[in-house]
Each structure stands twice: as structure tokens, then as C-alpha cells.
N, C-alpha and C positions, 0 to 999 in steps of 0.2 A: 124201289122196294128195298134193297139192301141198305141205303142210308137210314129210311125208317126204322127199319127191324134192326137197325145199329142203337138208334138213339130209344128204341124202347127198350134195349140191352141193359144200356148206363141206366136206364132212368129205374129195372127191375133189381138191377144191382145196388143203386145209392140206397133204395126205396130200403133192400132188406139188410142195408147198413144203419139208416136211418132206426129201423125195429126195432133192434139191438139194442141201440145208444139207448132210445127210448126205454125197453123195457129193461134194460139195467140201471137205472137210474131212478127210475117212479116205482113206488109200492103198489100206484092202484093199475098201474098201465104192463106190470109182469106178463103178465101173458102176448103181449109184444115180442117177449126175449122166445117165448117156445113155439111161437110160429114165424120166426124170422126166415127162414128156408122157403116157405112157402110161394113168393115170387122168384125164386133162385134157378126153376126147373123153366120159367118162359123164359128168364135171359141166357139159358142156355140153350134153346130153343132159337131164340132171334140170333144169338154171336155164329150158330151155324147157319145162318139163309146169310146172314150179311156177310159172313169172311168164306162160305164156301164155293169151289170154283163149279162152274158151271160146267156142264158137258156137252161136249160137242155131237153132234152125230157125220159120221163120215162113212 
């Protein structure tokens, strides 16, 4: 579970780097540039299941 919810981490991250590029760069594809955030909130989501530590019960 943690390696997946790592690698859809990277992949919501490049995605909302990918946006960016795109919508600064094309006049008809702008609106790319104002919702680039918009996958930002599930890779911060996945970077905490996959790097956080588990609890023990004792």
C-alpha cells in the first residue's frame, strides 16, 4: 500500500507540474495554469500513508 500511494504521490506531483508548463506556454490551454493545484491536495494525501509511521498497539 505505501509503495502505491508513493508512486501516485510522484505521478499527482509531475501531473501538476506538467499543468503549469502547459498552461503557460499555450494561449488556448491557460486555464491549465489556474487549476494546477488541484492534484496537489491527493499527493499530499498519498506522501502521508506512504512515508507515515505506523502505530503500534501495546
Amino acid at each position: 500500500m505505501k509503495k502505491i500511494a508513493a508512486i501516485i504521490a510522484a505521478l499527482a506531483i509531475i501531473s501538476a507540474i506538467v499543468m503549469y508548463m502547459v498552461g503557460s506556454n499555450s494561449g488556448h490551454l491557460s486555464e491549465l495554469k489556474d487549476f494546477f493545484w488541484v492534484p496537489l491536495p491527493l499527493a499530499l494525501i498519498c506522501l502521508f500513508i506512504a512515508f507515515g509511521k505506523k502505530k503500534e498497539n501495546v
